[in-house]
VEXLO-181908 format. One record per residue: x, y, z of N, C-alpha, C, CB in turn. Coordinates in steps of 0.05 Angstrom, whole numbers, padded with zeros to 5 digits, always signed. Atoms other than C-alpha are relative to their C-alpha. Glycine has a CB too. Layout:
N
XYZXYZXYZXYZ
...
***
This chain:
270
-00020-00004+00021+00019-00637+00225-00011+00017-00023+00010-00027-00012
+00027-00021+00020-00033-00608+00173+00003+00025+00004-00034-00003+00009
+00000-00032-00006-00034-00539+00214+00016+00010-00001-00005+00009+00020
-00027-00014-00001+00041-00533+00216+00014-00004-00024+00017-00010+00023
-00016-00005+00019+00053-00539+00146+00004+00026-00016-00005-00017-00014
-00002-00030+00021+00038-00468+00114+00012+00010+00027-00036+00020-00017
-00022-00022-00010+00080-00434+00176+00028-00013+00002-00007+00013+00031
-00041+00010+00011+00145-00485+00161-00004+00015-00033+00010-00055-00006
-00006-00012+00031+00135-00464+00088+00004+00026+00005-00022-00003-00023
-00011-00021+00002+00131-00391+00109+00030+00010+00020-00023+00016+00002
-00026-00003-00014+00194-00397+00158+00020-00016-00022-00001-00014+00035
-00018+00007+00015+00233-00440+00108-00003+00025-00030-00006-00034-00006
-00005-00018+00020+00219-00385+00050+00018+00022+00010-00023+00010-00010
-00018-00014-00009+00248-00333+00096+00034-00009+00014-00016+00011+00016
-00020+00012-00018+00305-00382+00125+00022+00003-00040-00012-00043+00022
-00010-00012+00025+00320-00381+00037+00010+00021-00009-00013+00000-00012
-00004-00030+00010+00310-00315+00019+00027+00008+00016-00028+00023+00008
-00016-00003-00007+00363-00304+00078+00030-00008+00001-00008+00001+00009
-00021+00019+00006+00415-00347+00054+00008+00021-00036-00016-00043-00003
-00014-00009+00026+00417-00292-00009-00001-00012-00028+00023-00002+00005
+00013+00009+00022+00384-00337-00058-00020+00015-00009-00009-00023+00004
+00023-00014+00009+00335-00303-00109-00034+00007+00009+00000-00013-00020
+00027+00005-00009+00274-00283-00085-00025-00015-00015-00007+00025+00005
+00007+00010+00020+00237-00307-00136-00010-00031+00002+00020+00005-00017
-00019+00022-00008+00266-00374-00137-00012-00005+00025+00032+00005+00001
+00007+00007-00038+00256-00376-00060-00021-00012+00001-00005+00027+00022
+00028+00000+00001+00178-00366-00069-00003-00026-00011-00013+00021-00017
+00010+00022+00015+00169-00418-00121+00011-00031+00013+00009+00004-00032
-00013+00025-00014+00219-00467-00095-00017-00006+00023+00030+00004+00009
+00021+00005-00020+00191-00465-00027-00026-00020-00003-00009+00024+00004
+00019+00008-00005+00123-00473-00045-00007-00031-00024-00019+00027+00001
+00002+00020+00008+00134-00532-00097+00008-00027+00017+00011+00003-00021
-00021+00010-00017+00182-00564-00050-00020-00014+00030+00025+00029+00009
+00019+00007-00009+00118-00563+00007-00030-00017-00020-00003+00026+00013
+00020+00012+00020+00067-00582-00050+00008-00036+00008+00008+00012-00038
-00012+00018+00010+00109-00641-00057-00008-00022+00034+00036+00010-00012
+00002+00018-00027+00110-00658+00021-00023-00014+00006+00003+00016+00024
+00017+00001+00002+00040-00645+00024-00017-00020-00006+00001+00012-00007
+00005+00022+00014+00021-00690-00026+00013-00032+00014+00012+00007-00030
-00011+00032-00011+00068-00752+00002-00020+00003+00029+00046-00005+00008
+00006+00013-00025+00035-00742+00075-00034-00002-00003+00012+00020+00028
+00029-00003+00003-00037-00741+00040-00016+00025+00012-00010-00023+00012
+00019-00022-00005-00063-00676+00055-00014+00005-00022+00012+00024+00010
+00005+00006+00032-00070-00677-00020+00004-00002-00017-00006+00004-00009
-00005+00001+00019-00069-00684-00090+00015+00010-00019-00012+00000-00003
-00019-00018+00027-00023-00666-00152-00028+00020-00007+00014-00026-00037
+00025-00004+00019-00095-00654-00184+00001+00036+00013-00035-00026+00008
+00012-00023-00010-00095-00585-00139+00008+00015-00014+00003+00008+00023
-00023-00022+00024-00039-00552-00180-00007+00006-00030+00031-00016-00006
+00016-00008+00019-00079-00560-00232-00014+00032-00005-00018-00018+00004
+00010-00022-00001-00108-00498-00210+00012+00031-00002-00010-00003+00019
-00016-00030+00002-00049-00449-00212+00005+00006-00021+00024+00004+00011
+00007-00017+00019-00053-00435-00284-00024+00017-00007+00003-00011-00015
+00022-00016-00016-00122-00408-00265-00002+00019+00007-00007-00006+00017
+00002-00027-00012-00101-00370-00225+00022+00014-00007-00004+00001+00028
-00015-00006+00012-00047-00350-00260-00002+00029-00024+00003-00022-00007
+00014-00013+00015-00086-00321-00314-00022+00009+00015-00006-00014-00021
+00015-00006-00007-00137-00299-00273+00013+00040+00018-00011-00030+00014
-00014-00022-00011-00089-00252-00241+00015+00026-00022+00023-00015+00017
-00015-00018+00023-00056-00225-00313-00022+00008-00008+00020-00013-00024
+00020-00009+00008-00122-00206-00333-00016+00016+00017-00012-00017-00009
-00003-00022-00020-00129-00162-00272-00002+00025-00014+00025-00001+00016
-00014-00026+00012-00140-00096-00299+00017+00025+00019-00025+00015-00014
-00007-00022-00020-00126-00060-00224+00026-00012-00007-00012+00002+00034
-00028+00007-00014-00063-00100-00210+00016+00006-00025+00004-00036+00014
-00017-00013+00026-00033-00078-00286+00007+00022+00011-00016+00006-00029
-00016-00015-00008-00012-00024-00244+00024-00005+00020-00014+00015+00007
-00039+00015-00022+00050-00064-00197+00011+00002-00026+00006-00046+00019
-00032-00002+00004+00088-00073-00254-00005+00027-00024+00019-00037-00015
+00009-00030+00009+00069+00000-00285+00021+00018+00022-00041+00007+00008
-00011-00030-00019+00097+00038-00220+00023-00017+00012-00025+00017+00029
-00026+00012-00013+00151-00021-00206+00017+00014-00025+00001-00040+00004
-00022-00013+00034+00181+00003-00285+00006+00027+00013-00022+00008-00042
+00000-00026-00003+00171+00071-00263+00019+00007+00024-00028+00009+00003
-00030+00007-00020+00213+00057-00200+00034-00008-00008-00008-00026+00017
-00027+00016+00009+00272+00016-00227+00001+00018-00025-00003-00039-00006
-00001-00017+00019+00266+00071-00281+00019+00020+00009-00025+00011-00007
+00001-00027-00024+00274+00134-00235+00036-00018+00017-00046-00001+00032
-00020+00018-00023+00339+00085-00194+00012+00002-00020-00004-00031+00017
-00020+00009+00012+00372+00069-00253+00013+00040-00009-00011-00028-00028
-00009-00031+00013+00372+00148-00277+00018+00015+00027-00035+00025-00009
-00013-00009-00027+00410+00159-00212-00015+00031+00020+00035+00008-00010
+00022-00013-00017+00345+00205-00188+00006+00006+00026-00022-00016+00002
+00006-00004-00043+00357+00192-00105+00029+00012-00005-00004-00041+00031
-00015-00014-00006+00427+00206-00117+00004+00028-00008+00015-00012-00002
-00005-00034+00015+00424+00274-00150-00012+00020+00033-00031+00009-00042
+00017-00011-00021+00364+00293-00096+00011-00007+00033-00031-00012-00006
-00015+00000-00034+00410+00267-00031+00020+00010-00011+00008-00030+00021
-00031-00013+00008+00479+00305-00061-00014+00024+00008+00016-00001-00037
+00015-00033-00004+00436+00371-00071-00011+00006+00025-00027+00004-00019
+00002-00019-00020+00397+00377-00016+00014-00012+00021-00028+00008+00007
-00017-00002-00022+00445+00349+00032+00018+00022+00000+00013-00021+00002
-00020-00026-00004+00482+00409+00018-00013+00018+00007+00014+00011-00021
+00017-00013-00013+00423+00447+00029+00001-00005+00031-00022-00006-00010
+00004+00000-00017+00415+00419+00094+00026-00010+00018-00021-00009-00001
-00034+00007-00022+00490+00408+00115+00016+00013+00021+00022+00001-00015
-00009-00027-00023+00504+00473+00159-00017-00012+00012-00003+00036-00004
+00010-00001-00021+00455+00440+00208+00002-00027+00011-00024+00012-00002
-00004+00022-00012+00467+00380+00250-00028-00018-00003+00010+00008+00028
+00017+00026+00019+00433+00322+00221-00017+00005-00021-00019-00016+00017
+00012-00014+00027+00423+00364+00164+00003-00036-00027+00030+00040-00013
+00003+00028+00022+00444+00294+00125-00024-00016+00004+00025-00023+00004
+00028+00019-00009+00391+00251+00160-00020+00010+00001-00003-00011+00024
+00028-00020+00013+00339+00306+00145-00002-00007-00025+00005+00036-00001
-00004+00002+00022+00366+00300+00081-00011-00024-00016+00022+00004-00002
+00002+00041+00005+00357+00214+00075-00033+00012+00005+00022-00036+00034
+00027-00004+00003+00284+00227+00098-00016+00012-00016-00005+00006+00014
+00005-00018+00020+00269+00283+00052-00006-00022-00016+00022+00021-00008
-00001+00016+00034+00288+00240-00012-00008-00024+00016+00036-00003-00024
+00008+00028-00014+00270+00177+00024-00038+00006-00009+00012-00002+00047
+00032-00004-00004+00192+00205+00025-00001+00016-00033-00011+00024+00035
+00000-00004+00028+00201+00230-00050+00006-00023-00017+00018+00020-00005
-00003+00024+00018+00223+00168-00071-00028-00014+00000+00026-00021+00012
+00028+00013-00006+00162+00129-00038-00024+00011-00022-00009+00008+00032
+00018-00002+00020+00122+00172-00076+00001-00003-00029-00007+00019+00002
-00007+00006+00029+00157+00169-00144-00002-00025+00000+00025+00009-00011
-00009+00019+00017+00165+00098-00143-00018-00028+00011+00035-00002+00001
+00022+00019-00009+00119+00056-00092+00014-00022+00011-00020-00010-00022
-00010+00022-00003+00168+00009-00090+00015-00010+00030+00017+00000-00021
-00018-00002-00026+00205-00004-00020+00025-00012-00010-00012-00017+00026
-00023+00015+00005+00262-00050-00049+00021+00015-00014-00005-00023-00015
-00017-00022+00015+00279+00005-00095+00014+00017+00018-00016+00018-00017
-00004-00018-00015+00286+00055-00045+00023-00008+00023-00026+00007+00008
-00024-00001-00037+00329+00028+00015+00020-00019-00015-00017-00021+00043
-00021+00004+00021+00376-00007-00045+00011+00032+00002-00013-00011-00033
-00010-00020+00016+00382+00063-00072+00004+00017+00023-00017+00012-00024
-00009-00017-00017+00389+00105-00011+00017-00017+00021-00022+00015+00011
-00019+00028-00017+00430+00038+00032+00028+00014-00025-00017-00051-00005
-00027-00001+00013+00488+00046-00025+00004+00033-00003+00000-00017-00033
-00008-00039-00006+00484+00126-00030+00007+00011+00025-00025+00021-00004
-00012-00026-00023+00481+00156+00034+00005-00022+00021-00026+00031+00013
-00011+00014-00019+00501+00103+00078+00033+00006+00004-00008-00026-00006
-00031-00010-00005+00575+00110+00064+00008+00031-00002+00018-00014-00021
+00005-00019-00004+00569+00179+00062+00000+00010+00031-00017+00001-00014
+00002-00007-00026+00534+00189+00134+00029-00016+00014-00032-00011+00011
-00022+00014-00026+00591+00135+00166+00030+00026-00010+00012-00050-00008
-00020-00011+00010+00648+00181+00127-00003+00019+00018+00002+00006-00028
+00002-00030-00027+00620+00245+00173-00002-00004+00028-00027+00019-00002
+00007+00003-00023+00613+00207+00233-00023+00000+00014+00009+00012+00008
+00023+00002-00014+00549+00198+00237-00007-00026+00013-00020+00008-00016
-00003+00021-00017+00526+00142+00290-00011-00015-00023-00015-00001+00030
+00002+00021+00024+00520+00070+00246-00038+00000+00008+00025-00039+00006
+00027+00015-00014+00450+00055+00299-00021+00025-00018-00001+00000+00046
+00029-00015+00017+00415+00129+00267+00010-00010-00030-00003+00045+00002
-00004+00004+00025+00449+00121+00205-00013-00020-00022+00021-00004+00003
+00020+00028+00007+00416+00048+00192-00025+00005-00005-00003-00021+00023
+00038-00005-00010+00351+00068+00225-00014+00027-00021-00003+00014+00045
+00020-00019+00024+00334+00127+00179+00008-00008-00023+00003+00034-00001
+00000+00012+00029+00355+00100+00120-00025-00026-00006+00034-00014-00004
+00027+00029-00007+00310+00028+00138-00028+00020-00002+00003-00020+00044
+00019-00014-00005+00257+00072+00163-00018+00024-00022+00013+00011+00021
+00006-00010+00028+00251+00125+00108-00009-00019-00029+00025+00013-00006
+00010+00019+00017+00248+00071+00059-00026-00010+00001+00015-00020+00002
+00030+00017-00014+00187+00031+00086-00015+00025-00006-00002-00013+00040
+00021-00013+00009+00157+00101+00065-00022-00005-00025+00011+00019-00003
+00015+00018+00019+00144+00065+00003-00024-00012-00002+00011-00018-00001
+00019+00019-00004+00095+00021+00029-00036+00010+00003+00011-00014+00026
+00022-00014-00006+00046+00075+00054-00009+00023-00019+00004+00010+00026
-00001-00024+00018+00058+00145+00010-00008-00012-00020+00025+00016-00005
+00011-00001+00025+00008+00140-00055+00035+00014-00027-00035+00027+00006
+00002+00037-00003+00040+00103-00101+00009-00019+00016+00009-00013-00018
-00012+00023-00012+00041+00044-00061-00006-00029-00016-00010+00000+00030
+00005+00027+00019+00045-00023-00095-00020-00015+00024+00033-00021-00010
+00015+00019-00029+00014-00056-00021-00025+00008-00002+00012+00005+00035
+00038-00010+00004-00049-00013-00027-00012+00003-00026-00007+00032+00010
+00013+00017+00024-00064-00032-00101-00005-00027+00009+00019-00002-00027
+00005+00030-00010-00054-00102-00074-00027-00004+00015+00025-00008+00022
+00014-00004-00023-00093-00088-00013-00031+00007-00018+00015+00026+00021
+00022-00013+00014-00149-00046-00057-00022-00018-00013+00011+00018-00020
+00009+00014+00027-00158-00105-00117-00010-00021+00031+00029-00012-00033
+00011+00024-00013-00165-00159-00053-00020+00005+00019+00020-00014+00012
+00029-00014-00023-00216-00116-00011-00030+00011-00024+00017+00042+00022
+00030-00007+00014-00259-00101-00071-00004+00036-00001-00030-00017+00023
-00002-00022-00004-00244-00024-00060+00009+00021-00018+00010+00000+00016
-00002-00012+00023-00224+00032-00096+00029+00009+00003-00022+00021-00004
-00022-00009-00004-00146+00048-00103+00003+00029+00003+00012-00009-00017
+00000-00025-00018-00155+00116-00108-00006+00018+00024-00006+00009-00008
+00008-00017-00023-00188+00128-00045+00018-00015+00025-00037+00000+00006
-00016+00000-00009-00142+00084-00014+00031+00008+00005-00006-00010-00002
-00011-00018-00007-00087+00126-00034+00001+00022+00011+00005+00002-00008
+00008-00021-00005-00125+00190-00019+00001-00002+00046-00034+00001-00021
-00001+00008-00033-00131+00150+00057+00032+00001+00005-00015-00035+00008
-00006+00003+00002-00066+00144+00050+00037+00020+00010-00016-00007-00014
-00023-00024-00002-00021+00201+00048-00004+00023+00021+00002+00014-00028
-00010-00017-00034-00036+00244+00110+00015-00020+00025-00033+00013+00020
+00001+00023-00011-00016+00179+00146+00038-00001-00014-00030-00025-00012
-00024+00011+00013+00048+00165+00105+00020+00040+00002-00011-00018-00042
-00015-00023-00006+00069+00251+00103+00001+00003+00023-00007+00021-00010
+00006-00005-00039+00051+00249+00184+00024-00009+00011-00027-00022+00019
-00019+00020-00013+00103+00190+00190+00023+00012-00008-00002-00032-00008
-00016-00004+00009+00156+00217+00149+00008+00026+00011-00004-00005-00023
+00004-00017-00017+00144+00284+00189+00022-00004+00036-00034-00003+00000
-00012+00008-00036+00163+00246+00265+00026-00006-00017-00018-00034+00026
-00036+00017+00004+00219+00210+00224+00019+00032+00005+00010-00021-00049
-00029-00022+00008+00253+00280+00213-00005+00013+00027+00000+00028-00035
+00001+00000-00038+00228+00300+00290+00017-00005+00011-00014-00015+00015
-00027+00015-00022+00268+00246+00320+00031+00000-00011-00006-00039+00005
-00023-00015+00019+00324+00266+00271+00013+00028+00022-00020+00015-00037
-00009-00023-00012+00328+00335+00300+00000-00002+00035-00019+00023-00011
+00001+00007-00026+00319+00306+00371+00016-00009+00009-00012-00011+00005
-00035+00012+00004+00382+00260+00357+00017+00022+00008+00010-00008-00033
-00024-00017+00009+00419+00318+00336+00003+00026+00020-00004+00010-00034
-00008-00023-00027+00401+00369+00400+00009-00014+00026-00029+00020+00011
-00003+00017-00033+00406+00314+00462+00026-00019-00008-00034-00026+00012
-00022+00015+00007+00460+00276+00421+00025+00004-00031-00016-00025-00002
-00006-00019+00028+00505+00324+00376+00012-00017-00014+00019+00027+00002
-00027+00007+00009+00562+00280+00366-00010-00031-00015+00027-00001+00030
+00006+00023+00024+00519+00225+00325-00014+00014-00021-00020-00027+00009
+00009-00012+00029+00490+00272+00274+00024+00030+00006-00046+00009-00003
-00013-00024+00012+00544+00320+00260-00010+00024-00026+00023-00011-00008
+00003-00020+00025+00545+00382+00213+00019-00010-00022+00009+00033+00008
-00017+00002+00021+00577+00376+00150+00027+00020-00008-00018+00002-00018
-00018-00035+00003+00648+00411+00140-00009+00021-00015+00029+00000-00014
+00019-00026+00004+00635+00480+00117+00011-00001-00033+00010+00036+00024
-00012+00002+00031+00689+00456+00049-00022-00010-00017+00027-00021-00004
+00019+00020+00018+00621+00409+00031-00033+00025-00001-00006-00042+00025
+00027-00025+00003+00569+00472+00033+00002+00024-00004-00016+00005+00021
-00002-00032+00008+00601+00531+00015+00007+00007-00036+00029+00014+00021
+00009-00002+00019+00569+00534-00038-00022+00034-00002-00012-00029-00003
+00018-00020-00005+00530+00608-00057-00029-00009-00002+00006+00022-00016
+00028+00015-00008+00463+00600-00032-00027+00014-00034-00013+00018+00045
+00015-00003+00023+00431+00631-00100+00000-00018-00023+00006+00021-00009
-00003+00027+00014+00465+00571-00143-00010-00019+00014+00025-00009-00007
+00012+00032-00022+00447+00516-00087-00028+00008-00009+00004-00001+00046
+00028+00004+00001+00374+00539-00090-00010-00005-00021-00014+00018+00009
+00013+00012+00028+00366+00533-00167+00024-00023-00004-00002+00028-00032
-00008+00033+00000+00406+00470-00164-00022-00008+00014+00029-00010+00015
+00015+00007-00018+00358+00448-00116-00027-00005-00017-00001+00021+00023
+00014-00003+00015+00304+00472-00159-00003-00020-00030+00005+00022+00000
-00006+00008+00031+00336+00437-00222-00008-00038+00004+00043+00010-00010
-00002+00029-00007+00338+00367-00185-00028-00001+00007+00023-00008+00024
+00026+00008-00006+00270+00368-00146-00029+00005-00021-00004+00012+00026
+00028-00006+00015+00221+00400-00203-00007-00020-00017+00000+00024-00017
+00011+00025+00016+00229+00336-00249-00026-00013+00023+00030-00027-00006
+00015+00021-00015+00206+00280-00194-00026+00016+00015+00022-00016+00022
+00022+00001-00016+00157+00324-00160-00018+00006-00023-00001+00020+00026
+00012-00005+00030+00124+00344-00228-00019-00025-00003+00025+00000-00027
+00002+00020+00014+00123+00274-00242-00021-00010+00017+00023-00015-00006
+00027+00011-00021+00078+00250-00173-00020+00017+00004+00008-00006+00029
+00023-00021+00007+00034+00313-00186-00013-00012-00030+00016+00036-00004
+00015-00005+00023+00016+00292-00247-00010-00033+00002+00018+00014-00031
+00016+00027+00002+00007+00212-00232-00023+00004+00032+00029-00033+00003
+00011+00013-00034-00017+00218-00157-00030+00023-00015+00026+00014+00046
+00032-00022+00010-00066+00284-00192-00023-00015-00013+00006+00027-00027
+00018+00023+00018-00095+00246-00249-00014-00023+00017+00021-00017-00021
+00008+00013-00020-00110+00195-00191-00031+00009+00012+00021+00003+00019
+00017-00010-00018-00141+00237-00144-00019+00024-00013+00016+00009+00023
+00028-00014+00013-00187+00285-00193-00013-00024-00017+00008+00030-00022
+00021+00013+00016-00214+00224-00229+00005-00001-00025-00023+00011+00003
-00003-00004+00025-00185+00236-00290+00006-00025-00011+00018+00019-00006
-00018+00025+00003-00144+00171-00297-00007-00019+00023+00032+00007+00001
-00006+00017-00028-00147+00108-00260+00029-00014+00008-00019-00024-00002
-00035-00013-00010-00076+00090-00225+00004-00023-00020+00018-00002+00042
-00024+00005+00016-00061+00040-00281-00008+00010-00019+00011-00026-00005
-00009-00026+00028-00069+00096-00336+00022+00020+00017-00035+00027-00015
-00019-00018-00025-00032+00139-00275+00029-00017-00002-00017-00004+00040
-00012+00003+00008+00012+00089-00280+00030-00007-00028-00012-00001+00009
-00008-00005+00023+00025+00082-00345+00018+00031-00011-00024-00004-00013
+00001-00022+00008+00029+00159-00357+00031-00005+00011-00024+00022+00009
-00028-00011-00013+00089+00161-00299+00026-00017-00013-00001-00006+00037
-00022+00014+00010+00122+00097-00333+00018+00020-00027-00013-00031-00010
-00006-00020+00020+00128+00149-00394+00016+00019+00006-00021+00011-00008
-00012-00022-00014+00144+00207-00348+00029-00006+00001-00011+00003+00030
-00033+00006-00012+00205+00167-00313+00017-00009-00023+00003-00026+00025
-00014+00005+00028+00232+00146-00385+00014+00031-00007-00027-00011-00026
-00017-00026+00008+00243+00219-00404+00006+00015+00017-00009+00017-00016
-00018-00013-00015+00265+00243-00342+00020-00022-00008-00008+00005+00034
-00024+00012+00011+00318+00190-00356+00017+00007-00026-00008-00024-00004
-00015-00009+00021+00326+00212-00424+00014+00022-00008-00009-00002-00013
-00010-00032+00000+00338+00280-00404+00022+00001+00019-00023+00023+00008
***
């Protein structure tokens, strides 16, 4: 019974979380809720809990991990300024004369987001309510439609910033910047096949990535490109100058952080 209590607690947190209750909430509930069992079947003591203000504070006084909620602001910053949608409107029009020019498009900003924001939750929120009803409106199949949206997202996790490889970095004793530096040929490689099997879809299987009518791109291609220009020079600016500072040494990623939480404020304000 002993062995099978921390994988009921982690199948009842996910049996929670899926019921649409707070995540949050979920976590804590959960694991007070097992504490509690714990304790009645004698595995052990109240006295242990003692220890999670400990570690509590042991964790806020972190100086690496002061960068999660540094590049989570900087995310939920960048989302609220409606950022993904400006950069999937624009260059889906860019890439709308070509069959699965949209789902080029979702990956594109999908792998610009990851890097602006680190976050994954942000990202397949903000591109799930944008281009999801969008792609089904043109007929694009629901099965790619899902899958590069899901898929693109989870870029998050790997593309410098990642909140998982600060995590990962502070609990290995390592250095975040070189685990982002490891980081991103690995995460641009993946985001690379995603738009591969995109265009692979769209030659062996036309009629789930369609083109875009010609009323949604005829647009002159000298305004599209400085539109284009107008939308992508903020956010890439902005991961040049946190992911740089990073990777020359100048900054460590929570001053990197910091800097971009600043950044994504006045791209918002602008």
């Amino acid at each position: 019974m002993e062995d099978l209590l921390a994988p009921l607690m982690f199948v009842a947190v996910f049996l929670i979380i899926f019921t649409g209750y707070p995540v949050a909430f979920a976590l804590g509930g959960a694991s007070l809720l097992f504490a509690f069992v714990g304790v009645e079947a004698g595995f052990f003591t109240w006295n242990l809990l003692y220890a999670m203000p400990e570690r509590i504070f042991g964790v806020m006084s972190n100086y690496v991990l002061l960068a999660v909620p540094f590049f989570i602001f900087m995310g939920i910053v960048l989302e609220k300024a409606r950022l993904a949608e400006d950069l999937l409107t624009t260059i889906g029009k860019l890439f709308g004369t070509l069959r699965g020019g949209l789902a080029l498009a979702v990956v594109l900003v999908g792998a610009l987001l990851a890097a602006a924001t680190g976050v994954v939750g942000a990202s397949v929120v903000a591109m799930g309510s944008i281009s999801l009803p969008v792609m089904l409106r043109y007929n694009y199949s629901k099965e790619l439609s899902a899958g590069v949206i899901l898929a693109s997202g989870t870029l998050g996790q790997i593309i410098p910033p990642s909140i998982v490889l600060v995590v990962l970095a502070d609990q290995l004793g390592i250095s975040v910047g070189d685990l982002f530096l490891g980081g991103l040929i690995p995460g641009v490689t993946l985001a690379a096949l995603y738009a591969a099997y995109v265009v692979a879809v769209a030659i062996f299987k036309p009629e789930a990535a369609p083109s875009l009518p010609r009323e949604m791109t005829d647009i002159p291609m000298g305004a599209l490109l400085s539109q284009v220009a107008l939308v992508l020079m903020p956010p890439l600016l902005l991961i040049l100058i946190v992911l740089g500072s990073i990777f020359a040494g100048v900054a460590t990623p929570t001053e990197a952080g910091a800097i971009g939480s600043v950044g994504a404020l006045l791209l918002a304000a602008m």
